[in-house]
C-alpha positions in Angstrom: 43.4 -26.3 18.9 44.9 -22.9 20.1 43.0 -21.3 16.9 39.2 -23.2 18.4 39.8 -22.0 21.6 41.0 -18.4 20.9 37.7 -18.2 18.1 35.5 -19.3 21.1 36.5 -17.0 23.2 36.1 -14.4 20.6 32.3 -15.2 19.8 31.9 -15.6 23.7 33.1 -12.0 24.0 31.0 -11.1 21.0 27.9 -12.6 21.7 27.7 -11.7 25.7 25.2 -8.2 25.2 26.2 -7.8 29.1 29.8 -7.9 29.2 29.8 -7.5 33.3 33.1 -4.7 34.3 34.2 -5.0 37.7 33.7 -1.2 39.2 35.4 -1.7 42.8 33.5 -3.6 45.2 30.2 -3.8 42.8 29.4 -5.3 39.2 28.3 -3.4 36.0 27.0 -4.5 33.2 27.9 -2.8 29.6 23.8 -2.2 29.6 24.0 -0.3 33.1 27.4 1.8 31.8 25.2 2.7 28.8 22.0 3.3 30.7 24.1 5.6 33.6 25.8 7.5 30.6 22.7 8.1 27.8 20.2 9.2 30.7 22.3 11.3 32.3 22.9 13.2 28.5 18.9 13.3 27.8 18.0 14.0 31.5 20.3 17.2 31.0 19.1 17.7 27.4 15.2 18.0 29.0 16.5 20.2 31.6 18.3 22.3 29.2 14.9 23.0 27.1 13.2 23.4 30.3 15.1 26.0 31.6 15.3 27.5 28.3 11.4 27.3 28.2 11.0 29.0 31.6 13.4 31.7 30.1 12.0 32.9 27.0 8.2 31.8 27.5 5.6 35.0 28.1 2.9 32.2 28.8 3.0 31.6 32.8 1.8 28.0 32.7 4.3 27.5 30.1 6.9 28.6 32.7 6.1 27.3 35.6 5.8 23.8 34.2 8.8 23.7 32.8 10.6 25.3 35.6 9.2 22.0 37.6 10.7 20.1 34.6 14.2 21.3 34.7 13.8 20.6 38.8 12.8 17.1 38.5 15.2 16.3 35.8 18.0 18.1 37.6 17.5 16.3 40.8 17.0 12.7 38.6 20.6 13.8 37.1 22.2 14.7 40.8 20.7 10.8 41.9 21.8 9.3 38.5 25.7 11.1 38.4 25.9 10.0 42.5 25.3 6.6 41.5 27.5 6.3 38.7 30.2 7.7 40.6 29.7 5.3 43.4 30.1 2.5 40.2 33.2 4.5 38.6 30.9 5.4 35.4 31.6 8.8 34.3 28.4 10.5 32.9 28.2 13.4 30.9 28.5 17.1 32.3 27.6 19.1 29.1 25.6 18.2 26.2 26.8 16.5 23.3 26.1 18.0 19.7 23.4 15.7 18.8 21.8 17.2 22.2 23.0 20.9 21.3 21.3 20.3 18.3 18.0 19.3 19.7 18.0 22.4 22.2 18.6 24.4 19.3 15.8 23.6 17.7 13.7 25.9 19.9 15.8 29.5 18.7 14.0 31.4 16.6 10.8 31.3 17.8 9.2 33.6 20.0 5.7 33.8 21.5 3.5 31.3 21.3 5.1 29.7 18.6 8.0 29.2 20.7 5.5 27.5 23.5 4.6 25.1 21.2 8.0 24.4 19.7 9.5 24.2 23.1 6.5 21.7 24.3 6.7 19.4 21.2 10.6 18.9 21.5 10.6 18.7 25.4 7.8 15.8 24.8 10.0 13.8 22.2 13.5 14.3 25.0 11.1 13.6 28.0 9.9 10.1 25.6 13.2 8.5 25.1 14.4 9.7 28.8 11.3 7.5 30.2 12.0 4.3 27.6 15.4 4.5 28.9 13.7 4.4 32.4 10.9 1.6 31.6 14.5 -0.3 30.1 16.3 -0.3 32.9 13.3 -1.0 35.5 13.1 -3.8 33.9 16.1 -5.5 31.7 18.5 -3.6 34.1 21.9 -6.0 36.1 22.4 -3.8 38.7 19.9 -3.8 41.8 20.7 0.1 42.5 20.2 1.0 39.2 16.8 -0.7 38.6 15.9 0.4 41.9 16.3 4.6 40.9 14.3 3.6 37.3 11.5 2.2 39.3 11.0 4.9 42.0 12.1 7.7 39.3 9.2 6.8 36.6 6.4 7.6 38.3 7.2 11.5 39.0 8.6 11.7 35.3 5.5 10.4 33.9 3.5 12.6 35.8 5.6 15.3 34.3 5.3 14.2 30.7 1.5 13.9 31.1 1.3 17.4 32.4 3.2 18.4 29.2 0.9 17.0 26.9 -1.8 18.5 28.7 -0.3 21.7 28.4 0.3 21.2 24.9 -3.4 20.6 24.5 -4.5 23.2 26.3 -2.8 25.6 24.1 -3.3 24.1 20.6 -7.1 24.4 21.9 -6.6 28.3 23.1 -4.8 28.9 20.1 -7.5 27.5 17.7 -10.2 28.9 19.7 -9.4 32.1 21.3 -11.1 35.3 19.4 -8.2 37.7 19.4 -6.5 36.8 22.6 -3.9 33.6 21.5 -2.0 31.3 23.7 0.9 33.9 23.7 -0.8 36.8 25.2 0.5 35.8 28.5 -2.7 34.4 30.4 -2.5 31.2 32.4 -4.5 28.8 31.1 -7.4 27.2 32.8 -6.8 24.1 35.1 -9.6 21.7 33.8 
C-alpha cells in the first residue's frame, strides 16, 4: 500500500507540467519561473546586439533602429526583473554562453556586411523573445505575468517589423545601388 501511494505521488509530481511554488503572498507556476528567467536572458541578448549594432554600424538607419531596440528591450527587461522580484524569481543579469555565443556571431564583420549580419541575428533573438511573449499571453498562470506579455507584444512586434523592413531595404540598396552600397553611410529612404 505504502509503495501505490508513494508511486502516485511520484507520477502526480511527474506528470503536473505546472508544478505551482509558493513565492510569498502570490503563486508561480514552473511555466511562469521559466518564462520570467528565459525572457529576461533573450531580452538582454537583443539588447546586447542592439547596442552592439548602434556601436559599430556606419549606416544611420541601422543605428538608430537598433538604438530604439536596445531601449525597448531594456525597459521590457527593467518591467520583467521588477516582476520577478516581486515573485522571488531571480532572472539573469549577464548573458549566458549560449547568448555570448549568439552576440558573437556579429564580430568580424564590418560595413555593410556587419548591417546585415547584425539584422539577420537580431531578427532570429527578437523571434524567439516574441514566441516566448505570444506563450505566456496566452498559456501563462500568473495574471501579472500574462498581463506584461499582452501589453509588451504590440511594441516588440512593431520593432521586429521595422527590422525586417530595414533588412529589406538594404538587401534592395545593396543589390541595386551603382557604386554607392548599403555601407556608404546614407540613410535609407522611408517608403
Amino acid at each position: 500500500m505504502r509503495k501505490a501511494w508513494i508511486g502516485a505521488l511520484l507520477t502526480t509530481c511527474l506528470v503536473a507540467p505546472s508544478f505551482v511554488v509558493h513565492a510569498g503572498d502570490s503563486d508561480i507556476s514552473s511555466q511562469d519561473r521559466k518564462f520570467i528567467r528565459s525572457a529576461s536572458e533573450d531580452g538582454l541578448t537583443v539588447e546586447r546586439m542592439g547596442q552592439m549594432a548602434a556601436q559599430v554600424s556606419q549606416n544611420p538607419g541601422v543605428k538608430q533602429l537598433t538604438q530604439k531596440l536596445s531601449r525597448d528591450y531594456a525597459q521590457a527587461d527593467q518591467k520583467l526583473r521588477a516582476m520577478g522580484q516581486k515573485l522571488d524569481v531571480a532572472a539573469p543579469s549577464e548573458l549566458s554562453s549560449r547568448s555570448t555565443r549568439e552576440v558573437g556571431k556579429l564580430d568580424g564583420f564590418s560595413g555593410g556586411e556587419f548591417d546585415q549580419a547584425a539584422l539577420r541575428e537580431l531578427v532570429k533573438a527578437e523571434q524567439i523573445y516574441l514566441r516566448e511573449m505570444e506563450d505566456e499571453a496566452s498559456q501563462g498562470n500568473n495574471a501579472e505575468l500574462k498581463q506584461f506579455a499582452t501589453t509588451t507584444l504590440p511594441p516588440l512586434q512593431d520593432d521586429i517589423y521595422q527590422v525586417v523592413r530595414l533588412q529589406s531595404d538594404l538587401n534592395v540598396t545593396a543589390s541595386t545601388s551603382t557604386g554607392n552600397s548599403a555601407n556608404t553611410g546614407q540613410p535609407l529612404a522611408e517608403h
